[in-house]
C-alpha positions as CSV (number, residue, x, y, z in Angstrom):
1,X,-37.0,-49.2,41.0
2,X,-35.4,-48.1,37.8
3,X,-37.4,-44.8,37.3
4,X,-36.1,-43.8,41.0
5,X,-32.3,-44.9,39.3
6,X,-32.7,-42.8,36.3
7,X,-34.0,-40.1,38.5
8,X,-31.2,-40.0,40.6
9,X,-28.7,-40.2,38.3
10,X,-30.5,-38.3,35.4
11,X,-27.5,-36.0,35.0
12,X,-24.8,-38.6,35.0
13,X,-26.0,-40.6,32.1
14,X,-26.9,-37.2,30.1
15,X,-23.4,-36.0,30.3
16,X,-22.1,-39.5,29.2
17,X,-24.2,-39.4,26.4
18,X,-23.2,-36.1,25.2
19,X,-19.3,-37.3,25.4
20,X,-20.2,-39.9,23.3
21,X,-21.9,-37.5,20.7
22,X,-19.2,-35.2,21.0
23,X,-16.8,-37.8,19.8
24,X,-18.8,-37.9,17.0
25,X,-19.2,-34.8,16.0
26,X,-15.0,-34.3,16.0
27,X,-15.5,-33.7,11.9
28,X,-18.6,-31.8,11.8
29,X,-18.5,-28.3,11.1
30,X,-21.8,-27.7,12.5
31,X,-22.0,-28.0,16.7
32,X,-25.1,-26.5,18.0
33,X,-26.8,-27.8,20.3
34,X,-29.9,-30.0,20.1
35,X,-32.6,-28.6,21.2
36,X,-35.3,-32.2,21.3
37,X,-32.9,-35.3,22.1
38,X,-31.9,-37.5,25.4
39,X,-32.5,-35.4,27.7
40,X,-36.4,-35.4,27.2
41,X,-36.2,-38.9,25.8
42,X,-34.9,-39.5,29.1
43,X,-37.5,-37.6,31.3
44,X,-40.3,-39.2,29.0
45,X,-39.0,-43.0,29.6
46,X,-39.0,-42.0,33.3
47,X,-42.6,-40.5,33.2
48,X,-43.0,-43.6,31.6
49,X,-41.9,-46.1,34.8
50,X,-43.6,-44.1,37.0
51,X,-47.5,-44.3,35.7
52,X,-46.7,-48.0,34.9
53,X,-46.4,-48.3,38.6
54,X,-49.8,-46.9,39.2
55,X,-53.6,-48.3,39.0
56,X,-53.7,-47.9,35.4
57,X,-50.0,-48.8,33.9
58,X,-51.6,-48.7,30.2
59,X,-51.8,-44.5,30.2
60,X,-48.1,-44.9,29.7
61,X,-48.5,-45.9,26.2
62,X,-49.4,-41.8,25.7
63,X,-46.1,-40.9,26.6
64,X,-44.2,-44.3,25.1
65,X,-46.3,-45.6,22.1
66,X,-47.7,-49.1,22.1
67,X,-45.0,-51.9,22.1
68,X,-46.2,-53.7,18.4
69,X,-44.8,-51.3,16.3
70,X,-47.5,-49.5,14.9
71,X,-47.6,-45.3,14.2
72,X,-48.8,-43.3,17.2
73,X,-48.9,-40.0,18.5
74,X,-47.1,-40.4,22.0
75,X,-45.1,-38.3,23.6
76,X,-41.7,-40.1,22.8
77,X,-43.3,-40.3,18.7
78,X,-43.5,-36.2,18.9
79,X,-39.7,-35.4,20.3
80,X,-38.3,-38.3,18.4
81,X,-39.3,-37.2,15.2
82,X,-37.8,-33.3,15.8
83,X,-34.9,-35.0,17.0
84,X,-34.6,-36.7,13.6
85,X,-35.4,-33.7,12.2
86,X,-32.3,-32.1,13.8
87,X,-29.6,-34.5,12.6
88,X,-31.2,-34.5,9.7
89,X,-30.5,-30.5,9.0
90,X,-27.6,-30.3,11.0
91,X,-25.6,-32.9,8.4
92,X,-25.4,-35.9,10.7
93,X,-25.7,-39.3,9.1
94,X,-28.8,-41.7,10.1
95,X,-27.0,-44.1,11.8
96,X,-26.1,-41.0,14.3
97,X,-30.0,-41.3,15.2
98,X,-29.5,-44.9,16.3
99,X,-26.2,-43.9,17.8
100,X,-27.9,-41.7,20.4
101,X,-30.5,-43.7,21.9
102,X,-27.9,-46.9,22.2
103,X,-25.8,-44.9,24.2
104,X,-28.6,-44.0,26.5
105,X,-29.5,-47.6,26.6
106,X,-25.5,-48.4,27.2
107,X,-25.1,-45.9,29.9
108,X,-27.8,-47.1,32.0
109,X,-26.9,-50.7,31.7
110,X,-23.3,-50.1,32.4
111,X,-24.1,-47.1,35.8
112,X,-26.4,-49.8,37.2
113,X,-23.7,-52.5,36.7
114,X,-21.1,-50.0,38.3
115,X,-23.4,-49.2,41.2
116,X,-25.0,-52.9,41.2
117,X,-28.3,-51.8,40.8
118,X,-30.6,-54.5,39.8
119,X,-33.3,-54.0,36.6
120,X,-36.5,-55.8,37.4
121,X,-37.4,-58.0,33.7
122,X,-40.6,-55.9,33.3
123,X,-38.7,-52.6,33.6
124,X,-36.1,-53.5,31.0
125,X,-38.9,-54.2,28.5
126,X,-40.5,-51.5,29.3
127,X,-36.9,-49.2,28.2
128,X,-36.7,-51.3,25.1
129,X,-39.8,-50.4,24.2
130,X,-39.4,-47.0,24.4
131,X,-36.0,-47.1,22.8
132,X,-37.7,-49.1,19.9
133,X,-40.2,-46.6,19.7
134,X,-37.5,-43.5,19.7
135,X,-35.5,-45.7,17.4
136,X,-38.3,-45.7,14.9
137,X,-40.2,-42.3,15.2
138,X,-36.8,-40.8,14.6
139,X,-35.7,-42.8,12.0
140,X,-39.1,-42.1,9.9
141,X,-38.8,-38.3,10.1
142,X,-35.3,-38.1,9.5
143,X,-36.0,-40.6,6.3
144,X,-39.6,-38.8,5.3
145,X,-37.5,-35.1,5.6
146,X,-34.7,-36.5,3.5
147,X,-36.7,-38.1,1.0
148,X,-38.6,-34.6,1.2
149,X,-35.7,-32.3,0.5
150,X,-34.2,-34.6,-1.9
151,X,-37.4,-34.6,-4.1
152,X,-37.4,-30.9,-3.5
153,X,-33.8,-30.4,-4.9
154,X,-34.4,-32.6,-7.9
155,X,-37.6,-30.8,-9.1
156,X,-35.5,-27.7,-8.6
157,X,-32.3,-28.7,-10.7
158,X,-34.9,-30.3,-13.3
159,X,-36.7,-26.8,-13.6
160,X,-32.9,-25.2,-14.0
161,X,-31.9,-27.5,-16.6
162,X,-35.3,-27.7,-18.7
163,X,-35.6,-23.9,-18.5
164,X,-32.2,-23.3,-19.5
165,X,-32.2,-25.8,-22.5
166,X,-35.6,-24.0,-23.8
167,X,-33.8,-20.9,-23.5
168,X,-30.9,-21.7,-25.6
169,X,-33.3,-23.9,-28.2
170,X,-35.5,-20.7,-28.6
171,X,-32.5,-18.6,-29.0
172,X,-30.4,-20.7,-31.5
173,X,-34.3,-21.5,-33.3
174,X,-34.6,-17.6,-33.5
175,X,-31.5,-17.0,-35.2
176,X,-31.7,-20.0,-37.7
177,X,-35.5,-18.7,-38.6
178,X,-34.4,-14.9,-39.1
179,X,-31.4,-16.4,-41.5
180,X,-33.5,-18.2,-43.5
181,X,-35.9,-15.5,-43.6
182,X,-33.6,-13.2,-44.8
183,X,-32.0,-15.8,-47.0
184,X,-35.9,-16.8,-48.7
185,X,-36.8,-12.8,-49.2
186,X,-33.7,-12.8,-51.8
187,X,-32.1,-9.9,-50.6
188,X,-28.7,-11.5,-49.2
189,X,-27.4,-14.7,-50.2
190,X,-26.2,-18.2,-48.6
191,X,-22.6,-17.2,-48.5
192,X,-22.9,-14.0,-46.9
193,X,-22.6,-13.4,-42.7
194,X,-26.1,-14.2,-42.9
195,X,-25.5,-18.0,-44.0
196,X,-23.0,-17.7,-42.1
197,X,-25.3,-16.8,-38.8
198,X,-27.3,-19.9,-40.7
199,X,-24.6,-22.2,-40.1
200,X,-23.8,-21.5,-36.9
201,X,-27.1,-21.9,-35.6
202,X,-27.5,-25.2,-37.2
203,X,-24.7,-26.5,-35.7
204,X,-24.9,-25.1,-31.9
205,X,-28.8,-26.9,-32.4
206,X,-26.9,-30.3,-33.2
207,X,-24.5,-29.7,-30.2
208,X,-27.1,-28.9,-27.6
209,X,-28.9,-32.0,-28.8
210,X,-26.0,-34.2,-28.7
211,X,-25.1,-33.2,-25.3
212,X,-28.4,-33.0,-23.8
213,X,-28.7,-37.2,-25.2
214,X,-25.5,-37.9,-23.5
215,X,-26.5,-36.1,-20.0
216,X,-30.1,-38.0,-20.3
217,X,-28.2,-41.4,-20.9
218,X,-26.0,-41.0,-18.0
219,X,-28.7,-39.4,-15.3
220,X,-30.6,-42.7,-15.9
221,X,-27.7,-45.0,-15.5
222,X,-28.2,-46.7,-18.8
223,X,-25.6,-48.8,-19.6
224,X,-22.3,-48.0,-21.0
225,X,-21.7,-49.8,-24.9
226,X,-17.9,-50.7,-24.8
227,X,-16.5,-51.1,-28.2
228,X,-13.0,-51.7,-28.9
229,X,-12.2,-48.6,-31.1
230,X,-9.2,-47.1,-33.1
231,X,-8.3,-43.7,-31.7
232,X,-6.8,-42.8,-35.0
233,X,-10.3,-43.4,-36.8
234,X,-12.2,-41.8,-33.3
235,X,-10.4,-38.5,-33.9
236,X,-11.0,-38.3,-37.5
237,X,-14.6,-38.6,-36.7
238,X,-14.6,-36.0,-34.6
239,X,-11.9,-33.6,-37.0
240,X,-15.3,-34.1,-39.1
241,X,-18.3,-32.6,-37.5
242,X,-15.2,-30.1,-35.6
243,X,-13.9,-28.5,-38.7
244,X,-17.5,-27.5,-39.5
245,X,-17.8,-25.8,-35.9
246,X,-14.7,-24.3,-36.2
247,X,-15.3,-22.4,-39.5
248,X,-18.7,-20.9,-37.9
249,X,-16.7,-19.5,-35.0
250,X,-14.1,-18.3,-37.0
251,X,-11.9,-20.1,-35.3
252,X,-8.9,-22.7,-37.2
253,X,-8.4,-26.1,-35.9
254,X,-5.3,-28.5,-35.9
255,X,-5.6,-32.2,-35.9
256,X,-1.8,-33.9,-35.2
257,X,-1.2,-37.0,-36.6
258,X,-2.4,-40.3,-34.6
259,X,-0.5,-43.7,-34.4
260,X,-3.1,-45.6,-36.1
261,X,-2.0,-48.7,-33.9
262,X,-3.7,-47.1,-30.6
263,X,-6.8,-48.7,-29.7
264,X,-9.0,-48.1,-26.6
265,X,-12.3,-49.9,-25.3
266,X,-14.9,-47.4,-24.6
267,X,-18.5,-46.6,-25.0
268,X,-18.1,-44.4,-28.5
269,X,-21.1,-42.1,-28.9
270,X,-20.5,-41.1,-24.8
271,X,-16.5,-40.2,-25.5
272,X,-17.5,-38.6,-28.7
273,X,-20.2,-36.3,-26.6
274,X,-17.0,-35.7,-24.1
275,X,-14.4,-34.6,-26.6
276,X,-16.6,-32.8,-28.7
277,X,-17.7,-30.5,-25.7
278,X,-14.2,-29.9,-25.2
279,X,-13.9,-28.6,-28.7
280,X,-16.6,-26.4,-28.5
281,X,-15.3,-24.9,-25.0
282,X,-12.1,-24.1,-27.5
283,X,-13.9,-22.5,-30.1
284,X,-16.1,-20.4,-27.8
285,X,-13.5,-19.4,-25.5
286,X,-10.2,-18.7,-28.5
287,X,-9.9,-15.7,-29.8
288,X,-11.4,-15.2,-33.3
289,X,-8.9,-16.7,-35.9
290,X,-7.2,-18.6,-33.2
291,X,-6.0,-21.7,-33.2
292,X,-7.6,-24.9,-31.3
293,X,-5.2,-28.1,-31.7
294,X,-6.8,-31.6,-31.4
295,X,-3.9,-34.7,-30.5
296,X,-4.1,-37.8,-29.2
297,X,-1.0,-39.8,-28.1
298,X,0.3,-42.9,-25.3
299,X,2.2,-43.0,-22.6
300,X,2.9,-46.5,-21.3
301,X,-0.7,-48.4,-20.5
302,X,-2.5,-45.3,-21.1
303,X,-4.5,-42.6,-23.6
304,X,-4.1,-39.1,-23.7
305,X,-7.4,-37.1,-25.4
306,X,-5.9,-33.3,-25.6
307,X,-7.6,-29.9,-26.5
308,X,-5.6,-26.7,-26.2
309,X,-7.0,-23.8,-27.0
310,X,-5.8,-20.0,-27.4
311,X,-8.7,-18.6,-24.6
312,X,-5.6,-16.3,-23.0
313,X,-5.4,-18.5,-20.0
314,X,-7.4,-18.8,-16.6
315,X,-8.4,-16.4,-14.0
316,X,-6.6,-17.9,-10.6
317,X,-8.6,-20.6,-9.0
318,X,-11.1,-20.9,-12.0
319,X,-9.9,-24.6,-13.1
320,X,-11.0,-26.5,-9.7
321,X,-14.8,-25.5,-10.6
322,X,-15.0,-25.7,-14.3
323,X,-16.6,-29.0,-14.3
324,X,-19.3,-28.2,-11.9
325,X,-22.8,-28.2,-13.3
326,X,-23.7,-24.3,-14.4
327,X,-20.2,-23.0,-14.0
328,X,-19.4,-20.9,-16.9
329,X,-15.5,-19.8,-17.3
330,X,-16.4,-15.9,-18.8
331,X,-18.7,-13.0,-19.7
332,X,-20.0,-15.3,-22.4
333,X,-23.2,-16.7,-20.9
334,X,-24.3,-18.2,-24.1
335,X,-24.9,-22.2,-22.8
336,X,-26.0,-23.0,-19.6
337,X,-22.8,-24.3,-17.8
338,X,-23.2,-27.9,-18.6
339,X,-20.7,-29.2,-21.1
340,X,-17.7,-29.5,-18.7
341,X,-19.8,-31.8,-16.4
342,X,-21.1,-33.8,-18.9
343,X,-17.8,-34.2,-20.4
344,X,-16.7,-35.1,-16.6
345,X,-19.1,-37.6,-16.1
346,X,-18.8,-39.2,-20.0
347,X,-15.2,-39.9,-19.1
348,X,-15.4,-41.3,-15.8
349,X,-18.0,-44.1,-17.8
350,X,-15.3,-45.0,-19.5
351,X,-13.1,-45.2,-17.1
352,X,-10.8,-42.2,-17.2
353,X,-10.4,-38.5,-15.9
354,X,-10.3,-35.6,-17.5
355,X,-7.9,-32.8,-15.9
356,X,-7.2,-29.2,-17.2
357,X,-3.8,-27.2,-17.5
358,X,-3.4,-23.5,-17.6
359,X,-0.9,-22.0,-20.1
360,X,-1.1,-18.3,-18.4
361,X,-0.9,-15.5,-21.0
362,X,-1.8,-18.4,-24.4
363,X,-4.7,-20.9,-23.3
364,X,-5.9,-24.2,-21.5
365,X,-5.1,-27.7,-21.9
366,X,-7.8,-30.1,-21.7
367,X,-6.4,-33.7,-21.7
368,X,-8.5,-37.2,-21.3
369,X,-6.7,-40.0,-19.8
370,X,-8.2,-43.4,-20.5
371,X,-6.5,-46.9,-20.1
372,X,-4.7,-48.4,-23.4
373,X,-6.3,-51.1,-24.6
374,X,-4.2,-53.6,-25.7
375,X,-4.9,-57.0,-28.1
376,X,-4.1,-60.2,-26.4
377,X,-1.4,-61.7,-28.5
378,X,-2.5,-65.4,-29.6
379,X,-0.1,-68.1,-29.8
């Protein structure tokens, strides 16, 4: 009888199932050990067997679950789901889950092969149906936890984001209000610091809108508006609305000249967003009066965006996590540690990476590679 077999060799098929997981496991970093898995699975099939060979075979559905699929609360339905569970949260993938029980399922078929033991029809549907069952309850948890934490992380990260973006709207809102204040009671006047405070508040408001429209665009996977468009023209957009940032930071800017013959195809208002963030990274990071230089140039098939700024140059290690989401560079907290990924993730829509150099002791060079485009010639 197979429950006698699985009895017998209980031991046996456990340690060749935990080979198999080991194998596995080779590039995981976390190894405990399970504490719901085969091992009970196994004892449960074989409690299983044995009341099926009694008076009343249908009390094994308690332990195994009925065999059409639908949700139960047997045994195997209970350590299944924690086995789920413990994939789940200790990193494993959820095809590991189905992994497990087909190597139970493939050790017993090959030891009874080996030791030509012979599986009566009724007993082999009785294991599938317990596997299914395993298959399934684990499956669910480790696809309802997911789905749990996931939704848990997202409402988290929204709440970051939206509290952060009130925060700097009420700040810049604050200043802007207590200029024009000031400015209205006639006691200083619109070319003073105070207009100057004025200005400065107007355009860090258009910024954090303009980059809080690109980052909603690209969470929800709207689609990317390619344009064929002239770098030359593309930069002296930007030199535009830059200039005007630059003169409320204090800061100078330099625009080098641009072969007007360059053309690239990208999604405009996305690059603009990308380029623009990079600017005002420069400004806020560059000493006051310093210089932040705009240039755009080729190199055989492709583009190269670059901002270098006078910031002194980064702390060691610094440049492989400035384009994570909330990594700020300084002891200037002002922003909430998005531009850089937004930037990030504008450029990669267009199909191009953005990389930063450090000039130790001067600055940072910012440069956005994007592929050339390049006008079919007609004959």
């Amino acid at each position: 009888m197979l429950h006698k077999f699985l009895t017998q060799n209980r031991d046996q098929l456990i340690e060749h199932c935990r080979l198999k997981v080991s194998e596995r496991r080779a590039s995981k970093t976390n190894n405990l050990p399970l504490k719901f898995g085969i091992p009970e699975f196994l004892d449960q099939v074989i409690k299983t067997l044995e009341v099926e060979q009694t008076s009343e075979p249908l009390l094994s559905r308690a332990i195994s679950g009925p065999g059409d699929g639908k949700p139960s609360s047997s045994e195997i339905a209970q350590t299944a789901g924690h086995h789920g569970r413990e994939l789940l949260l200790q990193g494993f993938a959820v095809d590991q889950v189905v992994h497990d029980y087909g190597d139970l399922c493939q050790s017993i078929t090959a030891l009874a092969i080996e030791l030509n033991e012979s599986i009566q029809a009724d007993e082999f549907q009785t294991l599938n149906r317990c596997l299914d069952n395993g298959i399934a309850d684990a499956v669910k948890e480790y696809v309802r936890l997911r789905e749990s934490m996931l939704s848990d992380w997202n409402v988290i990260t929204l709440n970051e984001r939206l509290g952060s973006l009130a925060h700097e709207l009420r700040n810049y809102i604050n200043s802007a209000s207590l200029a024009i204040f000031a400015i209205k009671s006639g006691t200083v006047g619109m070319t003073g610091s105070t207009g100057a405070l004025l200005d400065r508040s107007m355009v860090s408001l258009r910024t954090l809108v303009d980059r809080s429209l690109a980052d909603v665009r690209m969470t929800a996977g709207m689609p990317v508006n390619f344009e064929i468009v002239s770098v030359a023209e593309f930069i002296d957009e930007v030199k535009i609305t830059a200039s005007l940032e630059a003169v409320a930071r204090g800061c100078s800017l330099t625009v080098e000249f641009v072969d007007p013959t360059l053309m690239i195809n990208v999604d405009r208002h996305l690059l603009f967003s990308a380029v623009s963030n990079l600017l005002q990274n420069g400004f806020k990071f560059s000493a006051h009066h310093m210089k932040v230089t705009l240039k755009a140039y080729v190199s055989g098939e492709r583009i190269f965006i670059d901002v270098e700024d006078t910031c002194g140059g980064l702390q060691d290690g610094i440049a492989e996590s400035m384009f994570t989401p909330f990594s700020q560079r300084s002891s200037d907290k002002s922003g909430v540690g998005l531009g850089l990924s937004i930037c990030r993730r504008g450029v990669e829509a267009n199909h191009g990476v953005v990389r930063v150099r450090n000039v130790p002791g001067l600055g940072c060079v910012f440069t956005i590679d994007l592929p050339r485009h390049v006008e079919a010639i007609v004959h």
